[in-house]
C-alpha positions as CSV (number, residue, x, y, z in Angstrom):
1,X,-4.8,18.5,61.8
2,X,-5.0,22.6,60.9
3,X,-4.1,23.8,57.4
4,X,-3.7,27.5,56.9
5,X,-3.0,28.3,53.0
6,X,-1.1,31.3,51.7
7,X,-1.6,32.4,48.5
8,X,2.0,33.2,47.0
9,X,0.7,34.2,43.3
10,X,-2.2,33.1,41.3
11,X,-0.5,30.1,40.5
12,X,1.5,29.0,43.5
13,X,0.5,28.5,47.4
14,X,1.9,27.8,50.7
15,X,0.1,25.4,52.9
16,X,0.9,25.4,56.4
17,X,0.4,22.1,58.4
18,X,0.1,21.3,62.5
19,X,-0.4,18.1,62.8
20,X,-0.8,16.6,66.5
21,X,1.2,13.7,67.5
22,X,-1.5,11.6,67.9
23,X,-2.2,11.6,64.3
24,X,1.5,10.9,63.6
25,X,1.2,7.2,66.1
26,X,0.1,4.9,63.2
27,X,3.0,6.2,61.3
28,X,4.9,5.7,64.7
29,X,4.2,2.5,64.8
30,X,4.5,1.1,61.7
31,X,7.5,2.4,61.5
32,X,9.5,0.7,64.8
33,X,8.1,-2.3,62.7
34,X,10.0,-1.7,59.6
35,X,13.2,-0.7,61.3
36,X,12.9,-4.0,63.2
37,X,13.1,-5.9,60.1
38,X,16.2,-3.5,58.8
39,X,18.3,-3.9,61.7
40,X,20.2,-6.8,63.3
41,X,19.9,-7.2,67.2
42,X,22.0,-10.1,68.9
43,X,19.5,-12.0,71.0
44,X,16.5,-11.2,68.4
45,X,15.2,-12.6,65.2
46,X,14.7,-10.0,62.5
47,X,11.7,-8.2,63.1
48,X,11.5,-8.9,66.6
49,X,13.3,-6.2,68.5
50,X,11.3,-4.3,70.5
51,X,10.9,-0.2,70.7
52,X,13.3,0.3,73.9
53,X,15.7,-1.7,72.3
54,X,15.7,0.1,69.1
55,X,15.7,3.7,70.6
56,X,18.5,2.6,73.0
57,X,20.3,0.9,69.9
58,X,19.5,3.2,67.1
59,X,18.2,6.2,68.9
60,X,14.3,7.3,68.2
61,X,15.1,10.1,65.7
62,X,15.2,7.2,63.3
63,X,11.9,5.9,64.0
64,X,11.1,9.0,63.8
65,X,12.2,9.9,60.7
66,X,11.0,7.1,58.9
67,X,7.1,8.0,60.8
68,X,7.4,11.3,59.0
69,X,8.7,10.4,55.6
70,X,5.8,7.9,55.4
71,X,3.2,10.1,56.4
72,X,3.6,13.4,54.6
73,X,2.1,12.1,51.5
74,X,-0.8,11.4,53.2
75,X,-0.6,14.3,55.1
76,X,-0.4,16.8,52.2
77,X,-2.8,15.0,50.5
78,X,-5.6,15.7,52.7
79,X,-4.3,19.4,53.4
80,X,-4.9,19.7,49.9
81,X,-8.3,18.5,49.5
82,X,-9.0,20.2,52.9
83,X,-7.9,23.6,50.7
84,X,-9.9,22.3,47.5
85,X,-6.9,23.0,45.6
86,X,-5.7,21.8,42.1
87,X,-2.3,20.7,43.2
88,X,0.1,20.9,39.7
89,X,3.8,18.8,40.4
90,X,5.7,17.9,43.1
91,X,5.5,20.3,46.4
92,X,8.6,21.9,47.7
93,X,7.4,20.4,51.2
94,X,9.9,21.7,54.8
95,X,9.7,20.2,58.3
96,X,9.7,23.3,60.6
97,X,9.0,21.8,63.4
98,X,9.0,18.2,65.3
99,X,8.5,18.0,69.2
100,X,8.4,14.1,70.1
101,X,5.3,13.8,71.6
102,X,3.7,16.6,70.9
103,X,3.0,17.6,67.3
104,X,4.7,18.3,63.9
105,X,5.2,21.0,61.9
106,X,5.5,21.3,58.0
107,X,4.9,23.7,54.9
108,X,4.4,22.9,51.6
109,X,4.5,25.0,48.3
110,X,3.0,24.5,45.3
111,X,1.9,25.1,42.0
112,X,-2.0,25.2,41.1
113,X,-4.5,25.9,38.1
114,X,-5.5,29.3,37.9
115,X,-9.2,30.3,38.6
116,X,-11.1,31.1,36.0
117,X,-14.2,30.6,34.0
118,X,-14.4,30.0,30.0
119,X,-16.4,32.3,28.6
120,X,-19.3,31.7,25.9
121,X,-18.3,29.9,23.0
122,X,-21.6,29.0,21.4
123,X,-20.8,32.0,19.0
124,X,-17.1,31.3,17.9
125,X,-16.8,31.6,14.1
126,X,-14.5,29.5,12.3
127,X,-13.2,29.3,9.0
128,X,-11.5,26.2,6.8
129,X,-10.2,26.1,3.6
130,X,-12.5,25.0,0.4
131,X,-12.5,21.3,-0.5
132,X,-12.7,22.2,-4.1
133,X,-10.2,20.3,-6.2
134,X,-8.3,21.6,-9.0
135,X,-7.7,20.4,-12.5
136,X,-3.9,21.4,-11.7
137,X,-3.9,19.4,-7.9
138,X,-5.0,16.1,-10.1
139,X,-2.9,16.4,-12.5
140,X,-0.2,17.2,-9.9
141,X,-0.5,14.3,-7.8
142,X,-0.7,11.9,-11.3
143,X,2.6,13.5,-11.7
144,X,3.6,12.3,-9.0
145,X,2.2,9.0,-9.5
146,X,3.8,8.2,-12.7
147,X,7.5,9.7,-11.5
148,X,6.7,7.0,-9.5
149,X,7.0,4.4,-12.6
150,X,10.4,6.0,-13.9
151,X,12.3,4.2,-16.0
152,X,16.0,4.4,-15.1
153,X,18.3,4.3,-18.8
154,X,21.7,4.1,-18.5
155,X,23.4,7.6,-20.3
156,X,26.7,8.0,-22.4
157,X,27.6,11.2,-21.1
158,X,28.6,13.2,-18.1
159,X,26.3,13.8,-15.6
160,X,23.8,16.8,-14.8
161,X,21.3,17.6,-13.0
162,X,18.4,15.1,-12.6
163,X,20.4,12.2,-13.2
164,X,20.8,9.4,-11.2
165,X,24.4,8.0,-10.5
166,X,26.0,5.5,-8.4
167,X,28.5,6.5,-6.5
168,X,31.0,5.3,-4.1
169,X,32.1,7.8,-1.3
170,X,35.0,7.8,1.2
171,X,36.3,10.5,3.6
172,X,39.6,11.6,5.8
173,X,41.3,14.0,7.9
174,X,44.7,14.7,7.4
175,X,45.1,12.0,5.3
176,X,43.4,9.5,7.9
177,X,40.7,7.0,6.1
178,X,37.6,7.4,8.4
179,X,35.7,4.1,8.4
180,X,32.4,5.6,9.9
181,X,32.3,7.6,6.5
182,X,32.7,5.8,3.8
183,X,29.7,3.8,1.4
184,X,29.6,2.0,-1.4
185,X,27.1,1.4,-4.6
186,X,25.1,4.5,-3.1
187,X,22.1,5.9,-5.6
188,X,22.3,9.3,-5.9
189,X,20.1,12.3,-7.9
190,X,22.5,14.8,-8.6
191,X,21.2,18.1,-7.8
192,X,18.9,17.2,-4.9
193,X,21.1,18.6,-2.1
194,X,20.3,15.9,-0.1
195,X,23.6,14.8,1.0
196,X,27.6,16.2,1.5
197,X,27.6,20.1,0.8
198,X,29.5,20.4,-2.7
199,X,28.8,16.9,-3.2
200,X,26.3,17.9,-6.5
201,X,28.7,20.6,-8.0
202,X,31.7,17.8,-8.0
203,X,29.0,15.1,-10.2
204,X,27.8,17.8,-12.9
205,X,30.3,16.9,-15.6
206,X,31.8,13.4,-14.0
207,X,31.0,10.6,-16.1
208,X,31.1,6.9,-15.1
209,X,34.7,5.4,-14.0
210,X,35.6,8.6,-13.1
211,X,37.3,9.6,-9.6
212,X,37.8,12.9,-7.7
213,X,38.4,14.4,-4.2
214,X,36.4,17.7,-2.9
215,X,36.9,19.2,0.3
216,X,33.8,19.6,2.8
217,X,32.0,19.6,6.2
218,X,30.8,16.0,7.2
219,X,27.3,16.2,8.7
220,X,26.7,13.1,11.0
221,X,28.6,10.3,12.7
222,X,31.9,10.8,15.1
223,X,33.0,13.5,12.9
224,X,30.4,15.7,12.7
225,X,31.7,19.3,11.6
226,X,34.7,18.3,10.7
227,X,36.7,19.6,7.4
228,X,37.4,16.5,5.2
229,X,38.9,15.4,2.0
230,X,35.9,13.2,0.5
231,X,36.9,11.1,-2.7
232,X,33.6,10.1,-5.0
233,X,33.7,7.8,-7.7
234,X,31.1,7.5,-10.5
235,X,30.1,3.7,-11.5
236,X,27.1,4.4,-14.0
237,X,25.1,7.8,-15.2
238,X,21.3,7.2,-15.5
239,X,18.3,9.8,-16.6
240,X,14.7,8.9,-15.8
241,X,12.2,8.2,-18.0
242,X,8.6,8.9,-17.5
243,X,5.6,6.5,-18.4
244,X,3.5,7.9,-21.2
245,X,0.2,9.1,-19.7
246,X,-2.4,6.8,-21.2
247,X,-4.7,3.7,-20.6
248,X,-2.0,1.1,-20.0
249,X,-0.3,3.4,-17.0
250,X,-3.9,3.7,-15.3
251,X,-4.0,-0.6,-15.2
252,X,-0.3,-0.5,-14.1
253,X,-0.3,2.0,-11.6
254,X,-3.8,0.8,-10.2
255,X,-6.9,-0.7,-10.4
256,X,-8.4,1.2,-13.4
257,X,-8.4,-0.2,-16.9
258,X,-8.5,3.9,-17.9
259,X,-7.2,7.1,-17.7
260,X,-9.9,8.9,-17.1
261,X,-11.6,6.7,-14.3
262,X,-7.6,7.0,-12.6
263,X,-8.0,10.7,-12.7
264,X,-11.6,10.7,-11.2
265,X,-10.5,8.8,-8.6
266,X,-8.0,10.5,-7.6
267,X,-10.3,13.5,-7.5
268,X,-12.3,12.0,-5.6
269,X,-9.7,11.3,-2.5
270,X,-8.3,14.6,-2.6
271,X,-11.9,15.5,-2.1
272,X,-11.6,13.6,1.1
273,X,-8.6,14.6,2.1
274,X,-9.4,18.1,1.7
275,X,-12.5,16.9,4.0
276,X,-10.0,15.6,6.8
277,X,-8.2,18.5,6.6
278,X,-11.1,20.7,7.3
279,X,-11.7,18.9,10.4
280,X,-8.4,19.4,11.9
281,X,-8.0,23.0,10.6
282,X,-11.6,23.5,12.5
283,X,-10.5,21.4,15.7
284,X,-7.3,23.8,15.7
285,X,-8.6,27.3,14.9
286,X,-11.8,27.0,17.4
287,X,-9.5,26.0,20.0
288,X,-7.0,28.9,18.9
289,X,-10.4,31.2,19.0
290,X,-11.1,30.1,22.4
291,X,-7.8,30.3,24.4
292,X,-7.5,33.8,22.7
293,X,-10.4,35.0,24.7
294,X,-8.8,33.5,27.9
295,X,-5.8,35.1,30.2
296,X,-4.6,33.6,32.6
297,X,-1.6,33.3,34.3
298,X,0.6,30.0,34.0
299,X,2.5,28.2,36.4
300,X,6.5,28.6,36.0
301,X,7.5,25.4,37.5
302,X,4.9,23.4,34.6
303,X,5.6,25.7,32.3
304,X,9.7,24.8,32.4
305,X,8.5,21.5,32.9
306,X,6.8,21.4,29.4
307,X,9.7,23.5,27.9
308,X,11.8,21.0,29.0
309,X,9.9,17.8,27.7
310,X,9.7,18.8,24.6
311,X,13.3,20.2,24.0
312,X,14.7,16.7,25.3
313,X,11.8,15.3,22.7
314,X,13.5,17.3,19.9
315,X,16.6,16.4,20.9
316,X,15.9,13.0,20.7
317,X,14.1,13.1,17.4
318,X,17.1,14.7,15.9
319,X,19.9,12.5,18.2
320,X,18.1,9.3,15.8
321,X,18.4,11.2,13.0
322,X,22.5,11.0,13.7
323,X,22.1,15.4,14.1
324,X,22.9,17.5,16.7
325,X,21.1,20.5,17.4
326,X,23.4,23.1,16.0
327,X,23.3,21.1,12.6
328,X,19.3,21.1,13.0
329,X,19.9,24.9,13.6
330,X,21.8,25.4,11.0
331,X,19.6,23.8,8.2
332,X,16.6,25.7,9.4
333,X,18.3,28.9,9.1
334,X,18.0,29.4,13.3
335,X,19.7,30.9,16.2
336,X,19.4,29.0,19.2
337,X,17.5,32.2,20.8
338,X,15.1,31.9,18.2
339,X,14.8,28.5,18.7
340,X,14.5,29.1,22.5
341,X,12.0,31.4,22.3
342,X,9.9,29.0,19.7
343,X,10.0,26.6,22.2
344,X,8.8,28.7,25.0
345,X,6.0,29.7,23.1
346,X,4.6,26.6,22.1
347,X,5.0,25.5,25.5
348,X,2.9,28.2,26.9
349,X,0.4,27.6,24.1
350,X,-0.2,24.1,25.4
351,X,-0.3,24.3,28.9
352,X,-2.8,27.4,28.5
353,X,-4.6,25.4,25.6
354,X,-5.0,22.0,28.6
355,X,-5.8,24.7,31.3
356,X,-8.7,26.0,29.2
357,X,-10.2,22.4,27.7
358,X,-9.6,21.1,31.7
359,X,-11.8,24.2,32.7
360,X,-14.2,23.5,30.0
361,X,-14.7,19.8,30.8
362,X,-15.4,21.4,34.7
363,X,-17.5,23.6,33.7
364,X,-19.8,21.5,31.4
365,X,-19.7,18.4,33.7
366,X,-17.9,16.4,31.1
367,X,-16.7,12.6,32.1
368,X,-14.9,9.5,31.1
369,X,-16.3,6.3,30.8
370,X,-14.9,3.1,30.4
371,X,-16.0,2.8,27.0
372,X,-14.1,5.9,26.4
373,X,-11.2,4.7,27.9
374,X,-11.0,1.3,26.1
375,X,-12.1,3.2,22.6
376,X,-9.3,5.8,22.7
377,X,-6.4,3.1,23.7
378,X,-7.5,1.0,21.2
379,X,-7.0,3.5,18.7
380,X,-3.3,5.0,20.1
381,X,-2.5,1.0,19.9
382,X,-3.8,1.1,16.1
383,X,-2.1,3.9,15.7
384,X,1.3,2.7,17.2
385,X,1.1,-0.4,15.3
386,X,0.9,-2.7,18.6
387,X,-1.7,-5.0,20.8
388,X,-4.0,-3.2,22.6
389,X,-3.2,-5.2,25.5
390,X,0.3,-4.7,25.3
391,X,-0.5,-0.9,25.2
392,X,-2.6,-1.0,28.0
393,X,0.0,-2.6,30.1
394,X,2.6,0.0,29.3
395,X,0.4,2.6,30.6
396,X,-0.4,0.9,33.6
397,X,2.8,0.1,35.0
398,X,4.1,3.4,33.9
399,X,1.1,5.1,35.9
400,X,0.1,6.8,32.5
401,X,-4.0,5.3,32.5
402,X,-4.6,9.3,34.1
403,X,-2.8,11.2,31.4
404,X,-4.7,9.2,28.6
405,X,-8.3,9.4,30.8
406,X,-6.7,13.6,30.5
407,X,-6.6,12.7,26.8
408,X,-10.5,11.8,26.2
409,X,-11.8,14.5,28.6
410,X,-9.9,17.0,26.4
411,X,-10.9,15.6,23.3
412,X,-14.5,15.6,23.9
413,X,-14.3,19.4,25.5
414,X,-12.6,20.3,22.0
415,X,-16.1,18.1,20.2
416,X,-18.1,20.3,22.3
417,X,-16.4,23.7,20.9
418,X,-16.9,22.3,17.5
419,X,-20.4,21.6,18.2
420,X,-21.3,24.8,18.9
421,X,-19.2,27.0,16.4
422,X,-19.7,28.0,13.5
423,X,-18.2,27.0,10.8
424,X,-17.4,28.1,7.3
425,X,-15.3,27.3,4.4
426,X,-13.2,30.1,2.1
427,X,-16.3,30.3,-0.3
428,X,-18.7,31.2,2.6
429,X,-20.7,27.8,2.8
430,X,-21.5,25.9,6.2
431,X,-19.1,22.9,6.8
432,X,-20.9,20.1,9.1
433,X,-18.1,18.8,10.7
434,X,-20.0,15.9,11.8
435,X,-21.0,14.4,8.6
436,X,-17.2,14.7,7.4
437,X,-16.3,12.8,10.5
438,X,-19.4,10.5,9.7
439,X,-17.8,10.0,6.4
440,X,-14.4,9.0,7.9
441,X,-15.9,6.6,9.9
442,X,-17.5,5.0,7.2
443,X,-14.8,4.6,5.0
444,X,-12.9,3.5,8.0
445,X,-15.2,0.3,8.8
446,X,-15.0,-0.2,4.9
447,X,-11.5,-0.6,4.9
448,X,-11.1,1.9,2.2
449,X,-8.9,3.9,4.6
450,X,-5.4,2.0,4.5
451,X,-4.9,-0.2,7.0
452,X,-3.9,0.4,10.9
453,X,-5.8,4.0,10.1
454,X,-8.5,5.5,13.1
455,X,-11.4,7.3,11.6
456,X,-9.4,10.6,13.2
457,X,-6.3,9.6,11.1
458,X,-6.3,12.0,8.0
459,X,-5.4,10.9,4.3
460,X,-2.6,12.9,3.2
461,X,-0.9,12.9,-0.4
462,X,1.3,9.7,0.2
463,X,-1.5,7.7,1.8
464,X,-3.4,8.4,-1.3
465,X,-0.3,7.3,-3.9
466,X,0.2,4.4,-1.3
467,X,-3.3,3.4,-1.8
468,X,-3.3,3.2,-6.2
469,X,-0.6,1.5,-6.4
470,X,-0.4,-0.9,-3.3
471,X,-1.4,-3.7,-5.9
472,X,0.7,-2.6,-8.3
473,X,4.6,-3.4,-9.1
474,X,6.2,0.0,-9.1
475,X,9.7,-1.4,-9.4
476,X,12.0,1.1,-11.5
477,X,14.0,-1.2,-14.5
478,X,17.3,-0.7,-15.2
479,X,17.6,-1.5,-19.6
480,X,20.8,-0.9,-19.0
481,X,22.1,-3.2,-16.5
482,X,19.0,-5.2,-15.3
483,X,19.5,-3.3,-11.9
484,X,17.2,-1.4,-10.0
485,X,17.8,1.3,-8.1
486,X,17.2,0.3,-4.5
487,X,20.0,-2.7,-5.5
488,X,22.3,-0.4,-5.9
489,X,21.3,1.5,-2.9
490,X,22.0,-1.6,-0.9
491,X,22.0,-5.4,-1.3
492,X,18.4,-6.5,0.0
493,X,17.1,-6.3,-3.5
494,X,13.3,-5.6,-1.8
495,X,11.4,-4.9,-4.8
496,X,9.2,-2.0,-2.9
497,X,9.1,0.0,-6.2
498,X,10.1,3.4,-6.9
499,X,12.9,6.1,-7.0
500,X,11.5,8.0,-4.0
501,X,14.3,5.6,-2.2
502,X,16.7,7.4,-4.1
503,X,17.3,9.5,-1.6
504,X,15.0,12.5,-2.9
């Protein structure tokens, strides 16, 4: 076999293939065996017929056909390691020529990794944000805690804003009742803009047993965009009441009989999670450091590719959200050429970011064990909330073991970077990023991270609410009416505490 290869651009090739006929007989042969079994010959059993017969039959271009289709794979394959290329997608691959008994002819273009070299990174500076904590950041996320414990009263008076009401809701078109739109008994905090534009202008002033119709845009379901007459009617008006700030709100809202040992610890996991978030800002900013001192060119056919993947990603995200993509547009204040042009860019950010880590890992003779393997699915399946088995399964019989073998190589050519950076906080001071990660480990094994959490996994602000009052019974009472308010957001009654399900 002869390969020539044609470079088209940095990034895309032409190989040309001869391949003699000899080469092509095992293909030849093996395929007069599997159109044997295909066809039906009077006189022979399945799989029986001989050659003669078939080409007389069938004609040999058949045979033929079928030798070829199963050999190019093969065939490119070794023209490509032949060329010790980095072959990127499927090859746009075109038989140019095919003389029975002779020798075949056939050209394949494709996309390839650009050559380069990383350059020195053992200097990159890199700086995170201080893990000091605030007076104001505690007693922020306490605030948060105890809105947590409202109280829900029932109110004499019309509603405003900050209120809770229960509402019932139901839309039409011309006069038509639409089904899909319609709710009942549905928790609501006036002013939070979280549902029916106009919906918390028409509450301010209702008061409970009170009807009336405004006109807007529905935002999800068959109708989406439509102008419609909505009708809402008030059952009850409710204001929150906050838990006074004391010793017997520590013992209720966790595992501290005071205050003040609730308030140092939850200094003490913002700490943390300002500790975890100095990891990923450094994993994030060397690697931004490091492709900046890199151009390359990138392929077009991967880069559409990852443009592609993740707009159909979005697009999914938003399709279970009931949205469509002009809504998402909308809310976000986008055109779709912004969008566009959004997407394109983070696309080419991380197909330039792999192409750099993949060099990396080259260059520094970097490698995948099992161990790493089995470590790194174990932690997606902890992650994902299923078996480990399960998981490895999936992503054997989707062919997906090479994309998360991709996955640790990467990961340990971005430790690498880390290892040799330098790395500061705001304030000046060294951060080992090590230690922190030593430190997340740690906690990890003593189940003081929440369960189903890696060691990678970072604490943000509603792990660390889950966490004080996981124990705890953070239902929100109703004097009023003895109802809470996730019964009157729907009829499971699952006491799972709080007004966050209120829909703010």
């Amino acid at each position: 076999m002869k390969t020539d290869l044609e470079e088209l651009s940095p990034t895309r090739v032409r190989l040309t293939v001869e391949v003699p006929f000899e080469e092509l007989k095992p293909s030849v042969d093996a395929a007069y065996k599997k159109v044997a079994r295909q066809v039906r010959v009077p006189g022979f059993r399945p799989g029986k017929v001989p050659p003669p017969i078939i080409d007389r039959r069938f004609g040999r271009g058949v045979v033929l056909e079928q030798a070829v289709n199963d050999a190019l794979p093969e065939l490119y394959g070794k023209a490509v390691e032949e060329q010790e290329l980095h072959a990127l997608g499927r090859p746009e691959v075109e038989i140019t020529k095919l003389d029975d008994g002779e020798e075949l002819h056939f050209t394949a273009e494709v996309d390839i990794r650009p050559k380069f070299d990383v350059p020195d990174f053992g200097k990159l500076s890199v700086t995170v944000d201080d893990t000091e904590v605030t007076p104001d950041e505690v007693e922020e996320h306490l605030g948060t805690l105890r809105d947590r414990f409202a109280v829900l009263k029932g109110a004499d008076r019309p509603a405003e804003n900050g209120d809770y009401v229960s509402i019932d809701l139901s839309a039409s078109i011309d006069g038509e009742a639409l089904e899909d739109a319609s709710t009942s008994g549905f928790s609501y905090e006036v002013g939070s803009g979280s549902q029916l534009e106009g919906l918390d202008d028409t509450l301010i002033g209702m008061s409970a047993g009170e009807s009336t119709a405004f006109r807007t845009t529905l935002i999800g379901g068959e109708h989406a965009d439509k102008e419609a007459d909505v009708t809402v009617t008030v059952h009850s008006v409710k204001v929150k009441e906050l838990p006074e700030l004391d010793d017997e709100f520590a013992q209720t809202a966790s595992e501290f009989d005071t205050l003040g040992e609730l308030r140092a610890d939850l200094r003490g996991r913002l700490e943390r999670m300002k500790r975890s978030q100095q990891v990923a800002q450094a994993r994030d900013r060397a690697l931004e450091n490091l492709v900046g001192k890199v151009d390359i060119p990138l392929p077009e056919g991967v880069l559409q590719e990852e443009i592609e993947r993740r707009r159909g990603s979005i697009e999914q995200q938003l399709q279970s959200a009931g949205l469509a993509l002009e809504q998402y547009l909308d809310s976000q204040g986008m055109t779709r050429e912004q969008f566009d042009a959004d997407l394109e860019e983070g696309a080419r950010e991380g197909v330039k970011s792999g192409f750099v880590l993949d060099r990396l890992a080259q260059q520094e003779k970097l490698g995948v064990s099992e161990e790493d393997l089995t470590s790194q699915l174990v932690n997606q399946a902890i992650r994902m909330r299923v078996p480990p088995d399960a998981l490895a399964r999936h992503l054997s019989e989707t062919g997906q073991i090479g994309a998360l073998a991709s996955e640790v190589l990467r990961g340990k050519a971005l430790d690498l970077v880390l290892e040799r950076a330098q790395i500061t906080d705001a304030s000046g001071g060294p951060v080992d990023i090590k230690a922190i990660q030593a430190e997340q480990a740690a906690e990890s094994a003593g189940q003081t991270i929440r369960a189903g959490a890696s060691p990678d996994d970072i604490e943000d602000e509603d792990e660390i609410e889950d966490e004080l009052d996981e124990d705890a019974t953070a239902d929100i009472e109703d004097e009023e009416d003895d109802e809470d308010v996730e019964d009157e957001e729907d009829d499971e009654g699952d006491e799972q505490g709080s007004e966050r399900d209120t829909g703010r």
